[in-house]
N, C-alpha and C positions, 0 to 999 in steps of 0.2 A: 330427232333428225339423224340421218345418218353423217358419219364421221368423215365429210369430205371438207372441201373448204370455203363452202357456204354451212356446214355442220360448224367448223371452227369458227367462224367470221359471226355467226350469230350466238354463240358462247361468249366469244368476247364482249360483245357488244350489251348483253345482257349483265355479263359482271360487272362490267364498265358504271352499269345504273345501280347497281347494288342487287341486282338477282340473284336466286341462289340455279343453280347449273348441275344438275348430275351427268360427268366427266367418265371416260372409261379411261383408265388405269394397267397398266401389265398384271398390278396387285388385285383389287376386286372395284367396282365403281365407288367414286366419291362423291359427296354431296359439295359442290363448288363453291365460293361466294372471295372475293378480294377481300387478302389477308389484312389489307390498310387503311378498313372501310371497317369500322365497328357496329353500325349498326349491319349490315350485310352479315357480318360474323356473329351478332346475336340471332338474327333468324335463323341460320344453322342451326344453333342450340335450341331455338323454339321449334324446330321443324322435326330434329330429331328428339326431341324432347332431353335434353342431354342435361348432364348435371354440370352446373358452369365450374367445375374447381378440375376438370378434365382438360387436360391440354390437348390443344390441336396440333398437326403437322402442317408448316409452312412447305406450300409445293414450288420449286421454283425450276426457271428454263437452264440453268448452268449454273457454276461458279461463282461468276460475277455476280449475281442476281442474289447467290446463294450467301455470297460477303456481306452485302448489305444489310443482312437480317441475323448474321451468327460470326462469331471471332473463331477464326480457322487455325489450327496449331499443325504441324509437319505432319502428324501420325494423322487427324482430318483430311489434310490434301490427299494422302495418299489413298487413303479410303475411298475418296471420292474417285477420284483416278481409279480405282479399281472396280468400284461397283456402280458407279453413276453412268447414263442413266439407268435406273434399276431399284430394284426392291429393300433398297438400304438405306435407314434413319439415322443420322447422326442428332443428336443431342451437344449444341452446343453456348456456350456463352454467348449473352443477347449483347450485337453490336451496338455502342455507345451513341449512332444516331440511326438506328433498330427501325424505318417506319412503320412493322408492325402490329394491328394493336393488341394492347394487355391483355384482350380476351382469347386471344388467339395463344399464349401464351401461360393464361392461368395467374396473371401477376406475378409468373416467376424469372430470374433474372439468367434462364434459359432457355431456347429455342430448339427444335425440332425441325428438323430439314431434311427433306428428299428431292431429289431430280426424278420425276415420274421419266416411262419412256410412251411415244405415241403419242396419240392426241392431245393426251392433255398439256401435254409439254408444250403442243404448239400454240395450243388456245393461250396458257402461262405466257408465252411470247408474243403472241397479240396485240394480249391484255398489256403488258408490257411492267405487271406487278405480282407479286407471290400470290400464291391461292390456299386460304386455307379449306382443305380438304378432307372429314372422315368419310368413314364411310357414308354410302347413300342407303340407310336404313333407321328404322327408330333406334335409340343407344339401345346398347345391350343384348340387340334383337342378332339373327344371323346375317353378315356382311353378304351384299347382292353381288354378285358375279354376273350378270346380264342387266341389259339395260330393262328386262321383263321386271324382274327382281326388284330392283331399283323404284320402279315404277308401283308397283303393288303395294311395297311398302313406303312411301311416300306417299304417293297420288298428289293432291293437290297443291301438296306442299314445299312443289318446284315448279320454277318458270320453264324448264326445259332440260330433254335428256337426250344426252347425243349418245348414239348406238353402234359403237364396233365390235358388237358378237360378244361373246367368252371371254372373261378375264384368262388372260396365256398362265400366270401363275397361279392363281385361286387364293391366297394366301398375305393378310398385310405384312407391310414392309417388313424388317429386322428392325428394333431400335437399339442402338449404340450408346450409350453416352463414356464421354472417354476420361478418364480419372488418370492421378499421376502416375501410378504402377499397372494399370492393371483398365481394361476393354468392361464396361459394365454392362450387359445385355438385359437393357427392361423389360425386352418383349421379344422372343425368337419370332422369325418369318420368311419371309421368300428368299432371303440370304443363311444358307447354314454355317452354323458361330466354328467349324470347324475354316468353311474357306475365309471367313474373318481374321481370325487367329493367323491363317499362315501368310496371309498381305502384313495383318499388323506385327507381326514377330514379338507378340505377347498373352501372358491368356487373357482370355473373354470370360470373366465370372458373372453369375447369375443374380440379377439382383433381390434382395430379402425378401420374404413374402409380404411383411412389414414396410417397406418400405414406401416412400411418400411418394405420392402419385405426379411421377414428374413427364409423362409420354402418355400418349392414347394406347389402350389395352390393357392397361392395369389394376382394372375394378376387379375383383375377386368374380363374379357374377357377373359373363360378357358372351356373347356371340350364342346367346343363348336361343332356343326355338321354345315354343309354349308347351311341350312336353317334358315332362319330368328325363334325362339320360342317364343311365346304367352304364357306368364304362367297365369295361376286362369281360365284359362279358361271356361267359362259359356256356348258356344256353338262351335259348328266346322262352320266356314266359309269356302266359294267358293275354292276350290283348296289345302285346308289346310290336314294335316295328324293326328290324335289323340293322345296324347300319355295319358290311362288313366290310374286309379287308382278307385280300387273299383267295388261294386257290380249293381250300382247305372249308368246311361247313362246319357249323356246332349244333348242337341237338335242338331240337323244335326248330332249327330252320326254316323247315317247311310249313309249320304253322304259323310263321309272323306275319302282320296282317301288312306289311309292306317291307320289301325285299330292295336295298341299295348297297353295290358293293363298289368301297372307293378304288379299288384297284386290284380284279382278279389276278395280277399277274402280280401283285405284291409289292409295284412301283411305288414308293412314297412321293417321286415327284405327280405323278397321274394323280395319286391320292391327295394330295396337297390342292391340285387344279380344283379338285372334283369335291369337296370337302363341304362346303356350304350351300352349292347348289343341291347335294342329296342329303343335306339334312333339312333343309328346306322342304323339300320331298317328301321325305318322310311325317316331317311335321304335317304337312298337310294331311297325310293319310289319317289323323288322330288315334294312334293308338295310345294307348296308357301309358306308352313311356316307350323311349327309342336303344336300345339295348346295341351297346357300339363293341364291335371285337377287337381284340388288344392290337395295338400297333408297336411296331418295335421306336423306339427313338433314337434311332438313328438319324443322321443328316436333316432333312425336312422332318423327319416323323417327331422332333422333338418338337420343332411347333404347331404340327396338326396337335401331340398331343396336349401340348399347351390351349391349345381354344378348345379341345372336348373339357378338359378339365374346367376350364371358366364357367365352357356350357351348363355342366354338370353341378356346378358349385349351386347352393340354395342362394333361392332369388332375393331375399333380405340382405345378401351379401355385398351388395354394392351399396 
């Protein structure tokens, strides 16, 4: 359906029964279902086939909404005040009457929160309860930016997708989680940890490779396509597909059996938007493997190149 408000009014309505709902997002589309409804939040898992020790992001319309499910501390509010609504996860301590449920949370004794912007925000206020939301793709697989996307790799296994064109950022949220000294960044995204840092007036450290899987995006082996990826790439080999960046070509170029460049003019925001929908692209073309040219990490490019790297990672790795 498209995103007007017979699009929203039948979202809600659906959630309301326990449907699950693919939602368009600023970040990339979500797969929907009320976060306070556990069976609703197991089909999630069954739909994307997802491994249940995976925490979900509580999607909610404001603050208020956003209290009831997480304990807010000063350096929280202000975050939110800065980036909400918007592409930024805080990880916070689960409120003491949390309605929530466990599955949504992994049985851990914290929470994951975002203020989406757009529609889903409004569907969230509808519905008049948090939504948990990942992406609307099988785990693992590459996040859909169109409600096309969404659909293909799902198919049956949503009651309905509401359609507002192109995800504006391409890229999931930022997750936060906030420690006594110090901004823990589990997951860079649509927020770069440089404009984080200078709202929170502390640094934002990178959490362990090790460490325990407390936020969605953390599997070693994630947002991966069915082709093997080659990152730094220096030239395109036999069979392989491009995926470039820049103004600039590398040798065998012109023999790759399919040709995507996230941003000729070398924007990491463009390349950010544009990220999953042409590797998707690519993947379809089935070459032997998709050979990605180096991206600087700068600003956004540290989280493009955080999900190539996931991509990349061997698939046993999760």
């Amino acid at each position: 359906m498209p995103a007007d408000a017979d699009g929203v009014a039948s979202a809600a309505r659906l959630l309301a029964r326990g449907g699950l709902v693919a939602l368009p997002t600023e970040t990339v589309y979500g797969l929907a279902a009320d976060a306070t409804n556990g069976a609703a939040v197991a089909a999630i898992f069954e739909a994307k086939g997802r491994p249940r020790f995976n925490p979900l992001i509580g999607h909610v319309d404001g603050r208020a909404m956003a209290r009831t499910i997480g304990r807010f501390t000063p350096l929280a509010e202000r975050l939110a005040e800065a980036f909400w609504p918007g592409p930024l996860t805080l990880v916070l301590p689960l409120a003491a009457e949390a309605r929530i449920h466990p599955l949504v949370t992994a049985g851990l004794d914290t929470v994951a929160v975002r203020m989406p912007a757009g529609v889903a925000r409004d569907v969230i206020a509808a519905l008049g309860r948090p939504l948990a939301a990942p992406s609307a793709n099988r785990s693992g697989r590459i996040s859909p930016t169109t409600a096309r996307a969404g659909a293909e790799s799902l198919g049956e296994r949503v009651d309905l997708i509401v359609d507002a064109g192109p995800a504006r950022v391409g890229l999931e949220s930022t997750i936060v989680r906030i420690g006594a000294d110090a901004l823990i960044c589990l997951r860079p995204g649509g927020v770069p940890l440089a404009e984080i840092k200078a709202v929170a007036g502390m640094p934002v450290e990178r959490a362990a490779a090790d460490a325990e899987i407390a936020a969605p995006g953390m599997l070693r082996s994630h947002y991966a396509p069915d082709m093997p990826v080659r990152l730094d790439a220096n030239d395109v080999r036999a069979g392989e597909a491009l995926l470039a960046f820049g103004p600039d070509a590398i040798d065998g170029a012109d023999r790759a059996v399919a040709v995507a460049n996230l941003s000729p003019a070398g924007d990491p925001a463009e390349a950010a938007a544009n990220l999953f929908a042409m590797m998707a692209e690519l993947n379809a073309a089935r070459p032997s493997a998709i050979a990605v040219m180096s991206i600087p990490s700068d600003g956004l490019g540290e989280a493009i190149n955080d999900r190539l790297a996931r991509a990349a990672a061997p698939r046993n790795a999760s």
